[in-house]
C-alpha positions in Angstrom: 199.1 -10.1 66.7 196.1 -11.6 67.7 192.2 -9.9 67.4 192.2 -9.4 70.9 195.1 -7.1 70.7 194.1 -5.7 68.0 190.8 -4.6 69.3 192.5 -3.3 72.8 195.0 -1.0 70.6 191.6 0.6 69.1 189.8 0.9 72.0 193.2 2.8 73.2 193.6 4.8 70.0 189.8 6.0 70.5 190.4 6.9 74.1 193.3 9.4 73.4 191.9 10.6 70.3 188.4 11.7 72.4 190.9 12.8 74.7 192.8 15.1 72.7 189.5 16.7 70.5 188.2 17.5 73.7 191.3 19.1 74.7 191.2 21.1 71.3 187.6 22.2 71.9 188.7 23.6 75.4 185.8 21.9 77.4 186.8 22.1 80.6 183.8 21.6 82.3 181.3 25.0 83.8 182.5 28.2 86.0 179.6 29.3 88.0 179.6 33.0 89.1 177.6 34.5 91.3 175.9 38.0 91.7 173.5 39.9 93.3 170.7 41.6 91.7 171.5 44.9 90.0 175.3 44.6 90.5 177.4 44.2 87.2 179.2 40.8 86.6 181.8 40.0 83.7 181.9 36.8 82.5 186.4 36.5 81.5 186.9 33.8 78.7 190.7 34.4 79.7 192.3 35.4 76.4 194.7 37.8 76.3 193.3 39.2 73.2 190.9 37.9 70.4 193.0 36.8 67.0 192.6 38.6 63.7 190.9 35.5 61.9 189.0 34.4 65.5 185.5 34.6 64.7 183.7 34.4 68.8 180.3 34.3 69.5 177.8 34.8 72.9 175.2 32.5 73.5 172.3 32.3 76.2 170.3 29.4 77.6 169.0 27.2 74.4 169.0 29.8 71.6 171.3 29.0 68.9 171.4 32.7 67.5 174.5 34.5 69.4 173.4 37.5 71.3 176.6 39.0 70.8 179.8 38.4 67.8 183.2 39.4 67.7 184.8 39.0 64.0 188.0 41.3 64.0 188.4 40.0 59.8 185.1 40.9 58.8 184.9 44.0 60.9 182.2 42.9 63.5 181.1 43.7 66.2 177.5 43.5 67.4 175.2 42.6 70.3 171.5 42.6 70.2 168.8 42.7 73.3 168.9 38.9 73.6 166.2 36.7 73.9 163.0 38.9 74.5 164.8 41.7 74.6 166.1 40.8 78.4 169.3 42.3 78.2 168.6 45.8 76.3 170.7 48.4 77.4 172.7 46.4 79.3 175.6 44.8 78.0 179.1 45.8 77.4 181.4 43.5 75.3 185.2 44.0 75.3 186.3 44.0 71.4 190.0 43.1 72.7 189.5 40.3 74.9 186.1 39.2 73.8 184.9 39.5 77.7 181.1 40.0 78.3 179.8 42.3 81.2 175.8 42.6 82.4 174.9 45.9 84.0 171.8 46.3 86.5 171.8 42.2 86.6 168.1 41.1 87.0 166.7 37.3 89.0 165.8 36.5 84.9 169.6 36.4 84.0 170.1 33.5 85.6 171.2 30.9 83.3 173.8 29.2 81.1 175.9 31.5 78.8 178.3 29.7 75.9 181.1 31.4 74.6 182.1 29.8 71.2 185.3 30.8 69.3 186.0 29.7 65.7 189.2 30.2 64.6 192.7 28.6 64.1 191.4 26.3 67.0 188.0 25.9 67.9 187.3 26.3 71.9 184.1 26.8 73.9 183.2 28.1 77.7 179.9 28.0 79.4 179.5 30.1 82.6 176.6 29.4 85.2 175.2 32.4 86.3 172.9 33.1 89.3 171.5 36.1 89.9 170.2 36.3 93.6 167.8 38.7 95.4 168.8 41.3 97.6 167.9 39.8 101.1 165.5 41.2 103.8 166.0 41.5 107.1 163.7 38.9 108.9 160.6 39.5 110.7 160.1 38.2 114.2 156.9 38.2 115.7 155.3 36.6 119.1 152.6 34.0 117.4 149.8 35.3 120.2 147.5 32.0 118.6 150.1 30.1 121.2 149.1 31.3 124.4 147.9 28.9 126.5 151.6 28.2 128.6 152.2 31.3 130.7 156.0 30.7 130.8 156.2 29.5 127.4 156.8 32.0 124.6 156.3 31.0 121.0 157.8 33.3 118.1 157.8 33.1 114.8 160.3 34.7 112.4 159.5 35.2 108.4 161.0 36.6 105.1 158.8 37.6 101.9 160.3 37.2 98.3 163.0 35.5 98.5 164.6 33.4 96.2 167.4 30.3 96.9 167.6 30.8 100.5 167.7 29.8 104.1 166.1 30.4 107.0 167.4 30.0 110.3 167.3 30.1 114.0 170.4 30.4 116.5 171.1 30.3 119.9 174.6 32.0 120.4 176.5 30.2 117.2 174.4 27.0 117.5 172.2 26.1 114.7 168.7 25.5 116.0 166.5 24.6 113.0 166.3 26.2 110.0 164.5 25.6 106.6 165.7 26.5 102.4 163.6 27.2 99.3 164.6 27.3 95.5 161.5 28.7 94.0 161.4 32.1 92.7 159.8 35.2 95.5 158.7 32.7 98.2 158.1 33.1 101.9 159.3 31.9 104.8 158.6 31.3 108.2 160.5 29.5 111.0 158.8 29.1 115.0 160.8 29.0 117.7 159.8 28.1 121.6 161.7 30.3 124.0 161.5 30.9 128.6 160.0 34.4 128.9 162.6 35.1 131.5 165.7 33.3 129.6 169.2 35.1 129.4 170.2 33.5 125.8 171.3 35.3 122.6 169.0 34.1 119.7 169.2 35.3 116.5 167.2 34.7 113.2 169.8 34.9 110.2 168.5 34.5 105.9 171.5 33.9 103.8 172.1 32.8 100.3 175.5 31.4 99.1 177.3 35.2 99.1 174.9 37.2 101.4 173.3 37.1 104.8 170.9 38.7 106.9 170.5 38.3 110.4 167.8 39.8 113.1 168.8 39.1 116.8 165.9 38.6 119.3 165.4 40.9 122.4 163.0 38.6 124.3 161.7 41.4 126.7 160.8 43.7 123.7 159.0 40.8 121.7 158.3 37.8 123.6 155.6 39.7 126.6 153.0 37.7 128.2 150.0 37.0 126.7 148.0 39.3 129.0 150.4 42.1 128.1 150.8 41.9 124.3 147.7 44.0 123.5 148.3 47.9 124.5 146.5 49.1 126.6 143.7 52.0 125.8 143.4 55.3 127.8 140.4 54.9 130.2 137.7 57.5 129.0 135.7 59.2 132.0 132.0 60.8 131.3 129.0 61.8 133.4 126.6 59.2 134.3 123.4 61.6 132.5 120.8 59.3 133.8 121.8 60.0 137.5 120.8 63.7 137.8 118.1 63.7 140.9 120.8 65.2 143.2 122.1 68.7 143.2 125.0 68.1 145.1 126.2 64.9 143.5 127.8 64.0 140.4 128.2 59.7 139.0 131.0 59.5 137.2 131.7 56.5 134.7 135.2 55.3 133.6 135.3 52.8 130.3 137.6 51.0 128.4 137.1 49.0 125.4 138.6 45.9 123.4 140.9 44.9 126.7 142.2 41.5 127.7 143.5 40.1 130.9 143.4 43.6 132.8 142.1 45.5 135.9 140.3 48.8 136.0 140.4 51.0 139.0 139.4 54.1 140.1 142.0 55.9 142.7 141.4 58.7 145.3 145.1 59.8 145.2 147.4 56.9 146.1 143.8 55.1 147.6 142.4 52.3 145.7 138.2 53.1 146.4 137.3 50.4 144.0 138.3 48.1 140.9 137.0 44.9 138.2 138.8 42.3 136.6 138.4 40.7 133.2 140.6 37.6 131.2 138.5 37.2 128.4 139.7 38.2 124.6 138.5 41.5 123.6 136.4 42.8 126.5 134.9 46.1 127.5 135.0 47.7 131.1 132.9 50.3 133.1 133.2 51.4 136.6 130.8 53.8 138.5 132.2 56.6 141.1 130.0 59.0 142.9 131.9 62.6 143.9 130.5 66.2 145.2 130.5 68.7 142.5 132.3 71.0 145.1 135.4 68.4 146.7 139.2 69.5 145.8 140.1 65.4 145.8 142.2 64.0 143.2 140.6 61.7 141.6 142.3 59.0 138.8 140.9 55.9 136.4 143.4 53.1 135.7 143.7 50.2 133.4 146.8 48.0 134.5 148.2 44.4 133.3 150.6 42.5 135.1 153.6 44.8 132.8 151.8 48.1 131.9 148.8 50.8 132.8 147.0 53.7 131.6 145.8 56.2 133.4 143.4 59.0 133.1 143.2 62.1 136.0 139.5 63.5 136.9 139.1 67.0 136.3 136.0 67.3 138.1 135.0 71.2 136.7 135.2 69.7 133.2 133.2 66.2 133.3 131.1 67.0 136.7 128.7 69.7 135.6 125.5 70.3 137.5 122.3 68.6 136.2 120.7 72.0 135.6 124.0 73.0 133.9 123.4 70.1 131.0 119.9 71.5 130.3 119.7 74.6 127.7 118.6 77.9 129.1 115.6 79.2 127.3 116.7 82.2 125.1 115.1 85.7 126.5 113.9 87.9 123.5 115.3 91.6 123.5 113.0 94.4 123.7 113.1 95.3 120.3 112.5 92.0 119.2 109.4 92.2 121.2 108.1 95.6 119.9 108.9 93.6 116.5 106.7 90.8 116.8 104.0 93.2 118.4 103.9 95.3 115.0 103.2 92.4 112.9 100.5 90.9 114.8 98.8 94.8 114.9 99.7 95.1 111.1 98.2 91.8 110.5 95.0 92.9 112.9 94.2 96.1 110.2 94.3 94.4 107.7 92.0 91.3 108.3 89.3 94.4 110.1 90.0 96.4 106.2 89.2 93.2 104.6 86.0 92.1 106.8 84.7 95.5 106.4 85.0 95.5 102.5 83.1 92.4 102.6 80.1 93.5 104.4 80.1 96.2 102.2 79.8 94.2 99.0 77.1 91.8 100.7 74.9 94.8 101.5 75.1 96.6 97.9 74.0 93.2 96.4 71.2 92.6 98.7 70.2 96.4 97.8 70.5 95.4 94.0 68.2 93.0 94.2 65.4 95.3 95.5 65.9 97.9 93.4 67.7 97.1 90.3 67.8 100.7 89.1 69.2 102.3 92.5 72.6 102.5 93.0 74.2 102.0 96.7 
């Protein structure tokens, strides 16, 4: 037989003797399961039952210390918490089959977990875990920074804390766009540029590989004008203070505040008597109206935008007092306060005459002294 041969009978030999020590060591690649977070999962290593001299062993991620050991011989049967403690509490082992189950599963018991049984044969599994997130539902918004096309409408749906998913727009069962992540409690956000008076169905839908989400669009409720996405305050009606010169007369005042693309007017029952405009961002409106104190006529302050109004009725004996009705009325003294303060001021009379009178006294007995230092006064 020549080298040649020889070698390629080797090389052959080799192959099927890899082949079969593989085959004895059970590798048979990885089974990935898959679980939402805080549901149980059991990881089967597909034995009917563990054998009396089968010495098996749990291991997770890198650590060469099992986390968990069957040996029906020697009597054991132990688990620990795992590596920093991550799985106190939690596990449950099967002591006939050798099957591990995780309660309350947690995002940080994703990983690799090898099974490794020693016995009459020696075999090994590894399982791929993935815990996922539960999903939120999605968020969608009208971006009001995009406001400058008045039959354009651009919204903007979003997801916080998520974890290995996607993100995606549809119209009816047509993919739009959509965008992924992998990293661990990310956000999301996905635009979309819709007609304000379009009839599709669009929906927003976040989904990992075993769960989804989804958040249909109602365009009218979401996607308003820009002049109309704001709501609009209550108009606030006072008495003009400064105009008080006529008795029969009242100037009214209606206001609103912080208002954007919007008309106030004031109304004499279904009669528009006068009305201002205003498109700037975050404006502030007044409007003057001049009534009789006396009149019976309905009168009414609106704010409207092209989709909604506020309005605020006049009650005119409330707001429309008379200008000697906003002064204070001087406060009339009762009699026997009167007779009060009249006692005090007499009292206080006596006394100062008692006092002055004493005092002339004692000025004239010392001038008397003086004269005649042996009489007495």
């Amino acid at each position: 037989m020549s080298t040649e041969k020889r070698l390629k009978k080797m090389v052959h030999k080799y192959v099927l003797l890899c082949f079969c020590l593989l085959c004895l060591a059970g590798v048979f690649g990885v089974e990935s399961v898959s679980v939402m977070e805080g549901e149980s999962v059991t990881l089967y290593i597909n034995n009917t039952e563990i054998h009396e001299d089968d010495d098996l062993m749990w291991k997770f991620g890198t650590e060469n210390d099992p986390f968990a050991q069957i040996n029906k011989e020697a009597g054991i049967f132990s688990m620990s918490d795992g590596p920093d403690g991550r799985f106190r509490g939690r596990l449950i082992l099967n002591h006939k089959t050798g099957d591990l189950t995780i309660t309350n599963t947690r995002i940080t018991d994703t990983g690799l977990y090898k099974l490794q049984i020693i016995g009459a044969q020696m075999s090994s599994k590894t399982f791929s875990v993935t815990v996922y997130a539960h999903l939120p539902v999605p968020v969608i918004i009208r971006d009001s920074s995009q406001c400058s096309s008045s039959s354009k409408c651009v919204l903007v749906c979003s997801v916080v804390n998520v974890t290995q998913a996607t993100l995606s727009w549809y119209k009816g069962n047509s993919l739009l766009s959509s965008i992924s992540v992998s990293d661990l409690n990310s956000s999301l956000s996905l635009p979309l540029e819709v007609e304000y008076q379009e009839n599709n169905i669009y929906s927003c839908v976040i989904n990992n590989p075993i769960r989804n989400q989804t958040k249909h669009l109602n365009i009218t409720e979401v996607c308003q004008t820009c002049s109309a996405s704001a709501r609009l305050p209550v108009p606030v009606i006072i008495r003009d203070s400064s105009q008080c010169s006529s008795s029969s007369k009242c100037v009214l005042v209606c206001s609103v505040v912080n208002v954007t693309h919007v008309t106030l007017s004031w109304y004499k029952g279904n009669s528009l008597l006068s009305s201002i405009s205003v498109s700037d961002l975050n404006s502030s409106l007044s409007l003057p109206l001049e009534v009789e104190y006396q009149e019976n006529n309905i009168y009414s302050c609106v704010i409207n935008n092209p989709i909604r109004n506020q309005t605020k009725h006049l009650n005119i004996t409330e707001v429309c007092q008379t200008c000697s009705d906003s002064v204070p009325t001087p406060r009339i003294l009762s009699i026997s306060a009167v007779a009060g303060i009249v006692a005090a001021v007499l009292t206080l009379l006596i006394v100062a005459a008692v006092l002055i009178v004493a005092a002339v006294k004692v000025y004239i007995c010392k001038k008397h002294r003086k004269k005649a230092e042996e009489g007495k006064c």
